[in-house]
C-alpha distance (Angstrom), angle and dihedral (degrees) to the residues before:
residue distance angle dihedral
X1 . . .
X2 3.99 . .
X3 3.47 126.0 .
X4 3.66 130.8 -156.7
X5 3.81 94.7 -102.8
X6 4.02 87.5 44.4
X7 3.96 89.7 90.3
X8 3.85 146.5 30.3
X9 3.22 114.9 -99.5
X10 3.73 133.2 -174.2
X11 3.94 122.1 -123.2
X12 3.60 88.7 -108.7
X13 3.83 95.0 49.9
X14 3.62 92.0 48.4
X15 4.13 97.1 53.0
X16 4.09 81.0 50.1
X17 3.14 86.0 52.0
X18 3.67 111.8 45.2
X19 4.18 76.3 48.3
X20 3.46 96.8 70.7
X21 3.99 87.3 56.2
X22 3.66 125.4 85.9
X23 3.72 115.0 -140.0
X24 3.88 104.9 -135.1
X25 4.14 134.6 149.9
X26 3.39 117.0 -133.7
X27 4.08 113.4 -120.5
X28 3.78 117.0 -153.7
X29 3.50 105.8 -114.3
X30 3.33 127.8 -96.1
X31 4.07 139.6 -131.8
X32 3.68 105.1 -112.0
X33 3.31 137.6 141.2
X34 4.15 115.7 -102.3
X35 3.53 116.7 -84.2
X36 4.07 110.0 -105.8
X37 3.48 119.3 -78.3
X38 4.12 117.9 -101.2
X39 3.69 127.4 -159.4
X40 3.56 105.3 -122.8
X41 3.48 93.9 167.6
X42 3.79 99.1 90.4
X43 4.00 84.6 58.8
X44 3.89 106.7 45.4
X45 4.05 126.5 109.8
X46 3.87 125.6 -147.8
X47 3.41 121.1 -161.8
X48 3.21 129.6 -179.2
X49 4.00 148.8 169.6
X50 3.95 110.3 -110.9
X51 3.76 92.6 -169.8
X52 3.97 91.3 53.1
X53 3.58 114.0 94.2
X54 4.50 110.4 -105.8
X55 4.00 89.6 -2.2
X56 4.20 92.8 116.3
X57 3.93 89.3 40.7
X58 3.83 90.5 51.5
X59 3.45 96.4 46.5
X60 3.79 93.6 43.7
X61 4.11 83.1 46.7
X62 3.29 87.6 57.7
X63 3.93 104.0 48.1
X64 3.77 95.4 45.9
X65 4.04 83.5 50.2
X66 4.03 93.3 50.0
X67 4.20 96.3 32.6
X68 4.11 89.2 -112.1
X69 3.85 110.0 169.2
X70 4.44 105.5 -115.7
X71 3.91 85.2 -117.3
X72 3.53 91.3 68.4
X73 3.75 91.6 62.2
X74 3.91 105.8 103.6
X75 4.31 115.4 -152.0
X76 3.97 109.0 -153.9
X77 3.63 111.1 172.6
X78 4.21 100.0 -141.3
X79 3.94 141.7 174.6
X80 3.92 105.6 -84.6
X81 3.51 89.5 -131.2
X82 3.82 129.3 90.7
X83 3.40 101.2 -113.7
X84 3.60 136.8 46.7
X85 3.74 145.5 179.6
X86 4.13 124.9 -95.5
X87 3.78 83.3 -119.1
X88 3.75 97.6 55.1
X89 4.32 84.6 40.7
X90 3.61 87.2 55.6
X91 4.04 94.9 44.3
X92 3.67 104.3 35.7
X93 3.85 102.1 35.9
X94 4.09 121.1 1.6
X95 3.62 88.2 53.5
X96 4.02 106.6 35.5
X97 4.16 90.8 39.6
X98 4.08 90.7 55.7
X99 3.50 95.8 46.5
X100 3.69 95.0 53.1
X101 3.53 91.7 48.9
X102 3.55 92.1 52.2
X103 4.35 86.2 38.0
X104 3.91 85.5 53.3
X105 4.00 99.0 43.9
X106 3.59 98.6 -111.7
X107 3.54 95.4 123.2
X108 3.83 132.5 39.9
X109 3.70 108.2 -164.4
X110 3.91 129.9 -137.7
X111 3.40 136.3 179.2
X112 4.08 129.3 -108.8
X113 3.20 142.1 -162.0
X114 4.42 108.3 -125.8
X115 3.77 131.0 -173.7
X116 3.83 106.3 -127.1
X117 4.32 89.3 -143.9
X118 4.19 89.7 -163.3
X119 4.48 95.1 49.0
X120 4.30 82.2 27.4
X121 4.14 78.1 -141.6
X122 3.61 120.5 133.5
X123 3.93 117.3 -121.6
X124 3.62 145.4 -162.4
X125 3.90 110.7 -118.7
X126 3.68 130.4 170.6
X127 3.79 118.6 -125.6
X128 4.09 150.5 160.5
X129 3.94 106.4 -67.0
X130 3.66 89.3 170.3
X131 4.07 135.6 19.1
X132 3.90 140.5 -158.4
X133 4.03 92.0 175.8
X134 3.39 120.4 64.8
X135 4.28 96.2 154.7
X136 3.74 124.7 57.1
X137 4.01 110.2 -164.1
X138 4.01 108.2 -162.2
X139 3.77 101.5 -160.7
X140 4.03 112.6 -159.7
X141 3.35 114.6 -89.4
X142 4.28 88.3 70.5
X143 3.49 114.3 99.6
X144 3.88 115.9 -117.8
X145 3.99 113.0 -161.7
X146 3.87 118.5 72.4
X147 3.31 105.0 -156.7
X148 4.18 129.0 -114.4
X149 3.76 104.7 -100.2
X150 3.82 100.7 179.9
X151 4.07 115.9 61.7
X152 3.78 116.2 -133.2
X153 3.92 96.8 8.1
X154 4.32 115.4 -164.3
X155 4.09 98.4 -104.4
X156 3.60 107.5 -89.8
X157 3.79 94.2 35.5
X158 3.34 102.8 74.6
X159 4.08 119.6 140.6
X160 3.33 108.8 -148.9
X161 3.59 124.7 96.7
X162 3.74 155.7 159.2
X163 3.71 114.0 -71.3
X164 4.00 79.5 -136.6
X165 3.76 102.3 53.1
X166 3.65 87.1 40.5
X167 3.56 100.1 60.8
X168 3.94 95.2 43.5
X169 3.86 81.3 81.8
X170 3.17 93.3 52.1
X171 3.90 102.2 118.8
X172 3.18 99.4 40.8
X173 4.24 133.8 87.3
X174 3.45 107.5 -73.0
X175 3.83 116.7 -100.4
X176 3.53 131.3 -164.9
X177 3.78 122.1 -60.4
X178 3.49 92.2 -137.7
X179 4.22 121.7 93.1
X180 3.59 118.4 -22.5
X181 3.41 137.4 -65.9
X182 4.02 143.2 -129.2
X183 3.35 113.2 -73.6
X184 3.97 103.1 -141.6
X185 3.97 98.5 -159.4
X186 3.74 89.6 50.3
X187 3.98 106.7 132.0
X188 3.72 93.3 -9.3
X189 3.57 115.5 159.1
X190 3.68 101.7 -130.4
X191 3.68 146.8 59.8
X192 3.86 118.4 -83.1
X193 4.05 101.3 -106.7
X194 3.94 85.7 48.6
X195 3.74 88.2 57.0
X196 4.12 110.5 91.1
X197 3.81 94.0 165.4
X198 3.47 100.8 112.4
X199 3.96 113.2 1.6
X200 3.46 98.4 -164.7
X201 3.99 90.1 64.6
X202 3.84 121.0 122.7
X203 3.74 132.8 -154.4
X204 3.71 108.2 -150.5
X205 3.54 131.4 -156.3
X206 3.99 137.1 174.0
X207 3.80 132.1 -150.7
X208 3.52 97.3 -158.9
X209 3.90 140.0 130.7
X210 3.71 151.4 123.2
X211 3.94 88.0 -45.8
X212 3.64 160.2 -11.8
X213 3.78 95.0 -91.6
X214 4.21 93.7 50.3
X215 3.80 88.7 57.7
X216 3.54 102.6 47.0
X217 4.06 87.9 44.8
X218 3.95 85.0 47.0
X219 3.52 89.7 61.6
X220 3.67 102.0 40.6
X221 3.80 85.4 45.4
X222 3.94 93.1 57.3
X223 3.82 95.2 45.9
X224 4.13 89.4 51.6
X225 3.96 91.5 55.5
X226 3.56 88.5 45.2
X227 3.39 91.8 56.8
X228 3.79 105.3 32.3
X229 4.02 98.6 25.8
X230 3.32 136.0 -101.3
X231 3.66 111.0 -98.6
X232 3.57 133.4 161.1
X233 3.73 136.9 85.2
X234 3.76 133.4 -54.6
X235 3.96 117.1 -129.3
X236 3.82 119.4 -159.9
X237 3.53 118.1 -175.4
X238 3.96 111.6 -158.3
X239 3.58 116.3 -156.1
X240 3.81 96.4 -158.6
X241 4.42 89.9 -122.9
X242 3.69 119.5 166.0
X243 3.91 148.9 -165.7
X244 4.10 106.3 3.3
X245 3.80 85.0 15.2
X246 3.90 100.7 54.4
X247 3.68 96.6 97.7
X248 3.87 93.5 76.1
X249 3.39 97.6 37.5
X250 4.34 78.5 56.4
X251 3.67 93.6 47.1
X252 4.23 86.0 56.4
X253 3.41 93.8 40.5
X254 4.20 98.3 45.9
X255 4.28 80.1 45.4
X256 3.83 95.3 56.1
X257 4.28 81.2 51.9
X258 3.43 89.1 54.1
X259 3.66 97.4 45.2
X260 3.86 88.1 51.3
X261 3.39 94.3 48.8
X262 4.04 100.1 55.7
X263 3.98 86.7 42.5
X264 3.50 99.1 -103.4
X265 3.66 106.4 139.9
X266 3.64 127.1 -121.5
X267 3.72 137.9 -124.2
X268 3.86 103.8 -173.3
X269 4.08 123.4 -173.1
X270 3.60 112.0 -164.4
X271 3.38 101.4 175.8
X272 3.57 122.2 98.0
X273 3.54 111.2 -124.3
X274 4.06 109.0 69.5
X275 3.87 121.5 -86.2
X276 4.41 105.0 -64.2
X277 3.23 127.5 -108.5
X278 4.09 117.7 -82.3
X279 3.70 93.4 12.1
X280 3.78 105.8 145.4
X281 4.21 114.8 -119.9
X282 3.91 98.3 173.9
X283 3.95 119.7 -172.2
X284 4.31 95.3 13.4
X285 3.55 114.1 -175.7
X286 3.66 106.0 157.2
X287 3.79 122.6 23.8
X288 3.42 125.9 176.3
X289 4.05 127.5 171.6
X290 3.79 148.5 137.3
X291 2.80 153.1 -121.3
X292 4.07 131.6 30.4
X293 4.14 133.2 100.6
X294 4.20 86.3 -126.5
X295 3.43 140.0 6.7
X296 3.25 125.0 -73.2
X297 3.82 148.7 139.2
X298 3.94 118.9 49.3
X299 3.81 97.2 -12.7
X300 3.50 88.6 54.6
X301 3.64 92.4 51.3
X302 4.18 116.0 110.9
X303 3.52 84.3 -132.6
X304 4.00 99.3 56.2
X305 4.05 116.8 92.7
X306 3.77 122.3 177.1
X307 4.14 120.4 -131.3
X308 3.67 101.4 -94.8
X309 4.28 104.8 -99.9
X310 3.93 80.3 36.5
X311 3.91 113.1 160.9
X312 4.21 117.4 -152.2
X313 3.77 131.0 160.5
X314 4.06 120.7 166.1
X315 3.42 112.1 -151.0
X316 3.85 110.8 -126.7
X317 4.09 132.0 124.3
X318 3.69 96.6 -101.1
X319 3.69 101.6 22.4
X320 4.41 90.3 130.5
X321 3.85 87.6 38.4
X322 4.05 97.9 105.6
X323 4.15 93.0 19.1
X324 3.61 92.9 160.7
X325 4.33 95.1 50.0
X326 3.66 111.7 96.0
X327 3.65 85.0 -146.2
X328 3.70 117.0 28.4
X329 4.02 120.2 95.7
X330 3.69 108.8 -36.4
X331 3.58 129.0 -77.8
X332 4.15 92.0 77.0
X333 3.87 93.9 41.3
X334 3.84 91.0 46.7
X335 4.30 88.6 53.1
X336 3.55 83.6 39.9
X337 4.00 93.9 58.2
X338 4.23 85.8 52.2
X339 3.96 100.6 -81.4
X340 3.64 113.9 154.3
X341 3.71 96.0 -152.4
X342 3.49 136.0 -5.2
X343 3.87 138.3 165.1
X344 3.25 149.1 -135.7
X345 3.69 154.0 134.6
X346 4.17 127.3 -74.6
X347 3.77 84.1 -158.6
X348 3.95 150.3 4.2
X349 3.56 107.7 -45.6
X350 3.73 103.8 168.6
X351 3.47 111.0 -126.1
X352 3.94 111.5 -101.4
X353 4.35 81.3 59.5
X354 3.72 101.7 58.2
X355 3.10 127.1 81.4
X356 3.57 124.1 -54.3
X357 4.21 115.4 -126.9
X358 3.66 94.6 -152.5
X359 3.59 103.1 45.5
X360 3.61 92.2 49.3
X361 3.88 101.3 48.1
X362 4.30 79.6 43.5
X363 3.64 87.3 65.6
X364 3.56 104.0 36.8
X365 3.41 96.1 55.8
X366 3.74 95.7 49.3
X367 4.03 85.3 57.9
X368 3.68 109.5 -95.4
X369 3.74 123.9 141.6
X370 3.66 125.0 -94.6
X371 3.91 95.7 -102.7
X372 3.63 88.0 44.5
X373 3.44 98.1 58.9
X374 3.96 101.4 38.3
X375 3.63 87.3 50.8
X376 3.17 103.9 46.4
X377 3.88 87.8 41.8
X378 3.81 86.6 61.2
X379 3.95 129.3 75.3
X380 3.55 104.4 -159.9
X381 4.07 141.6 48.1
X382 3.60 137.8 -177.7
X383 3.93 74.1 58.6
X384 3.79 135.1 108.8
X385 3.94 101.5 -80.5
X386 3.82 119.3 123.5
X387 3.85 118.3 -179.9
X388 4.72 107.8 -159.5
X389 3.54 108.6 -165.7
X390 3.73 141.1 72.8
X391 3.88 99.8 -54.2
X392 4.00 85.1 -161.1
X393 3.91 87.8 58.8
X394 3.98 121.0 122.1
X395 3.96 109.9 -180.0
X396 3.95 77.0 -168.5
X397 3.73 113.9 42.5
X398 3.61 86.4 127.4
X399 3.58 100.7 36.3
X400 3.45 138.0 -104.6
X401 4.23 112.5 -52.5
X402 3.96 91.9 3.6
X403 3.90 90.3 131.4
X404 3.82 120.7 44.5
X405 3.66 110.8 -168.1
X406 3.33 133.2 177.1
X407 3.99 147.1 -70.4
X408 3.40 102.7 -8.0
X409 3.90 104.8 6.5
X410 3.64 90.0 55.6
X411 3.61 92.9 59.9
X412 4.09 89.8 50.9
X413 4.00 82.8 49.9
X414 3.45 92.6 58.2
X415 3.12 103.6 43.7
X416 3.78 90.6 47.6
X417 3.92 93.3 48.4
X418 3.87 89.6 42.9
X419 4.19 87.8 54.4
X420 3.77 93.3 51.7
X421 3.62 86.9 55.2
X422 3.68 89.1 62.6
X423 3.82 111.7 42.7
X424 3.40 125.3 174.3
X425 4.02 143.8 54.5
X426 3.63 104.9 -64.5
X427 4.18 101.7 69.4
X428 3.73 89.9 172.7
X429 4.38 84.2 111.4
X430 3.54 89.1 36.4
X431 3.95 89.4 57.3
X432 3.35 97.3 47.9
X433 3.97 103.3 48.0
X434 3.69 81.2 53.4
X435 3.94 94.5 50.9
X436 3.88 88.7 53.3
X437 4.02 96.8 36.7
X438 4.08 78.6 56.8
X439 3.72 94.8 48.8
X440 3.49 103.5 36.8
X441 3.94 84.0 52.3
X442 3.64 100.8 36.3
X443 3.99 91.8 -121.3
X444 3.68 104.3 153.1
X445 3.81 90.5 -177.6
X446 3.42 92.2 52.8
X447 3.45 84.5 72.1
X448 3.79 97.3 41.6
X449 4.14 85.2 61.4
X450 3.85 86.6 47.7
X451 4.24 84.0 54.8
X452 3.73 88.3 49.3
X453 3.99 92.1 53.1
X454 4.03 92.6 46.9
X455 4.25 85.1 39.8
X456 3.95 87.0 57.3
X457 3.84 95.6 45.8
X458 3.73 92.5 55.9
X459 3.40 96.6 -107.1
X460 4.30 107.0 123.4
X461 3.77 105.8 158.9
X462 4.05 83.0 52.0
X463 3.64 86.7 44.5
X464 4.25 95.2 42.0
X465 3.73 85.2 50.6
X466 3.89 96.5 58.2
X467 4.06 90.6 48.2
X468 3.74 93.1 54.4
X469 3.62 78.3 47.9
X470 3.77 97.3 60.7
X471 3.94 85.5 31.1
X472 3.66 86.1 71.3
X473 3.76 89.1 52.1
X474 3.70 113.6 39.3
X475 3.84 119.6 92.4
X476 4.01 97.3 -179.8
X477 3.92 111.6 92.3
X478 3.60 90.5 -137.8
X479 3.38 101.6 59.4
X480 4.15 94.0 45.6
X481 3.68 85.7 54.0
X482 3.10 92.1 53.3
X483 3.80 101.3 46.8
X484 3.86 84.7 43.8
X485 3.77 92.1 55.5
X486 4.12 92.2 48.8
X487 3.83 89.5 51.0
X488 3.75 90.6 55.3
X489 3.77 93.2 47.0
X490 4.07 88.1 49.8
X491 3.94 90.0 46.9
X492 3.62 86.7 55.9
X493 3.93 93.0 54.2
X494 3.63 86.7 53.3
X495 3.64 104.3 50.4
X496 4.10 101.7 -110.4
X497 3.45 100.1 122.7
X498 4.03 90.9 167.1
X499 3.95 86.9 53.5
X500 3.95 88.3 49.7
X501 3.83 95.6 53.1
X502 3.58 95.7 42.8
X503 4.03 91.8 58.5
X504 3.78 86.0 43.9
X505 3.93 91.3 51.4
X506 4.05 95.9 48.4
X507 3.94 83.1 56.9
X508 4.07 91.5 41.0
X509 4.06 89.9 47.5
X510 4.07 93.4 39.8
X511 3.82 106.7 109.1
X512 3.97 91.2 -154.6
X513 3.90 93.5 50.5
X514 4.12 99.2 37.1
X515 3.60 80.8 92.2
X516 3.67 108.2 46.6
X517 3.50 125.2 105.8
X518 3.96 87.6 -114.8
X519 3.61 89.8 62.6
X520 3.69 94.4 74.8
X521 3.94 97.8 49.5
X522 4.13 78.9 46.7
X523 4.52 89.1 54.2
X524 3.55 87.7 54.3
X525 3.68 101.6 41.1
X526 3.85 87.8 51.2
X527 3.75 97.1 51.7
X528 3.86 94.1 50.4
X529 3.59 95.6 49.5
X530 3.87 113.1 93.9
């Protein structure tokens, strides 16, 4: 992935592109109750390709599943393949999608007054006054690459695109094809169907992935976390990146904050190569990492599922390149592995013009949809950003810790109400509530989580002391390797190598956890270690 600094730019090309950004400061979020629920039913698109295979029973699925009215169902007969040229975008879906909105009444048209930037005239242009779709759903079946038209494009100006990110603009004055443009609801303070800056604005979506069976699971999966809460843990995966790079490593680390903050505990990697192989990440809801071409380490591992409703994206250039390949970059593995959503990029986006960690978890936790928050979380469009997943989605319609659950989700509930009982920087109270709530209930993983809060503060022999805590509880094999195997990691990060391999040899010498999945990361742990 390119950064800003990657690549000389003229003066000129660097105020254009400092344009397309939106200056904004980053507020640390806030306990709140969710914002009210809106139908957005009545205002949703589907399209879909009748000639590809399942694409009219998927989007049929889907209505039935989210009470969409059949004449909101869109037919656009499309290439089979994944990509496809700006010629056949503009013949076979820019042009037939607006005139059936228009056909069908859901826009009223008006007429504008533009600033052409390249002739710096001013010129008339026709565009939505008025809107009855707000939400295009792109079932799969529609091709999502447009292709690059112009050969050795300046950087910046490329033309190809998302078919996604391309369409959000569809009603409004046509711009030029050429490098992306402003996206108005960057950063903007307010749900979607509050927003009456530019009518003609779409939020796109795409139900899309290796096959017919992950969709229709992604959708079930997103309405049962809606209903019974998202709970689980977050997992960010830090790739150690500096200088023109720094800006993603930010976005994961101001996301782990926020995480922390709404009680959702926190698995944090800080090494820099990606997450091994075999290393056990129970319950995921949220993972977020950089930086690898395809998937790999733990989320690749057969024995890795996500928590059904589960939201992933892995930062890389062409992470959405191959969506539907259960094996190729990331976005199809990661749906693959159980994600309900996860996002990406078709092709180079550069990174200051994807999509921005922080601002997307932001919104998502204060309970807007899925294509509310990844939009809003990124600054550009007509650009290479592609959002797979219910766009209608809210993991927190009901707000965070409304359901409790049982077993296992009942221990992320408490922990989560207990942590919004203690706001604030110092977590010392926090920490121990949670130690006694764990005790008093015999909850060993209660006090696991509590590691994984010290762990992400910086604070390992605190965090070391609370594992051997649970150690002393836990029965299950699986969870002691697992404890074991964090211990090692955190003896690592304080220099006591000798303490590191002797956790890593109880699990190695264990006859109930030899054959664990964990024991494998644990082999080649061991053997590295001096």
């Amino acid at each position: 992935m390119k950064c800003a600094s990657c690549f000389n730019l003229s003066g000129v090309e660097w105020f254009r592109l400092l344009a397309l950004l939106v200056v904004g400061i980053w507020h640390p979020l806030l306990a709140q109750d969710p914002p009210p629920a809106l139908d957005l039913s009545g205002e949703v698109a589907v399209v879909y390709n009748p000639d590809f295979a399942q694409s009219r029973e998927l989007a049929e699925y889907y209505a039935h599943k989210r009470g969409i009215s059949a004449d909101r169902l869109i037919a656009l007969p499309c290439p089979l393949e994944d990509a496809m040229t700006r010629q056949q975008y503009d013949e076979l879906i820019r042009k037939p999608l607006f005139e059936a909105f228009v056909r069908k009444g859901w826009w009223r048209l008006g007429e504008q007054e533009i600033h052409d930037p390249v002739s710096g005239r001013t010129l008339p242009a026709m565009t939505v006054a008025e809107s009855a779709v707000r939400v295009v759903v792109l079932m799969r079946g529609i091709p999502f690459q447009i292709q690059r038209s112009t050969q050795n494009p300046k950087n910046t100006q490329e033309d190809e695109a998302s078919v996604d990110s391309e369409l959000s603009l569809l009603g409004l004055p046509r711009q030029p094809i050429a490098g992306a443009l402003r996206n108005p609801y960057f950063k903007q303070d307010m749900r979607f169907q509050m927003y009456q800056g530019t009518p003609g604005l779409l939020l796109v979506g795409r139900l899309d992935g290796p096959d017919a069976d992950t969709v229709k699971r992604m959708i079930d999966d997103s309405l049962l976390a809606e209903t019974e809460g998202l709970r689980g843990r977050a997992v960010i995966d830090l790739a150690q990146k500096t200088g023109a790079y720094q800006e993603g490593e930010d976005w994961l680390i101001r996301s782990t904050l926020l995480f922390r903050e709404k009680g959702i505990p926190v698995y944090v990697d800080k090494s820099e190569a990606v997450i091994p192989e075999h290393w056990p990440l129970p319950d995921t809801a949220f993972y977020f990492g950089w930086y690898t071409t395809n998937a790999s380490g733990a989320l690749a591992s057969p024995s890795f599922r996500f928590q059904p409703g589960a939201i992933a994206c892995h930062l890389h250039s062409f992470s959405g390149a191959a969506l539907r390949s259960p094996d190729r970059h990331w976005v199809g593995p990661l749906l693959k592995q159980g994600a309900a959503a996860a996002l990406g990029n078709v092709f180079e986006p550069y990174l200051s013009l994807t999509v921005h960690f922080d601002v997307l978890n932001q919104r998502l936790l204060e309970g807007y949809t899925l294509a509310e928050a990844a939009w809003n979380a990124t600054p550009v469009l007509s650009w290479m950003n592609v959002v797979c997943g219910d766009p209608l989605y809210r993991p927190y319609a009901r707000g965070p810790g409304a359901v409790m659950g049982e077993g296992r989700d009942r221990d992320y509930a408490l922990y989560q109400g207990t942590a919004l009982r203690y706001p604030g920087n110092d977590s010392r109270a926090l920490k121990q509530a949670l130690t006694e709530l764990a005790e008093s209930r015999n909850k060993p993983h209660l006090l696991e989580l509590t590691a994984l809060l010290s762990a992400s503060e910086g604070k390992e022999a605190e965090a070391i002391e609370l594992l051997e805590h649970a150690l002393s509880l836990y029965v299950i094999a699986g969870d002691k390797a697992r404890a074991q195997l964090y211990q090692a990691i955190l003896y690592q990060e304080e220099n006591r190598p000798a303490d590191a391999k002797a956790a890593l040899k109880k699990l190695l010498t264990d006859p109930d956890q030899t054959k664990l999945p964990a024991a494998q990361a644990a082999s080649v742990i061991y053997d590295k270690i001096p």
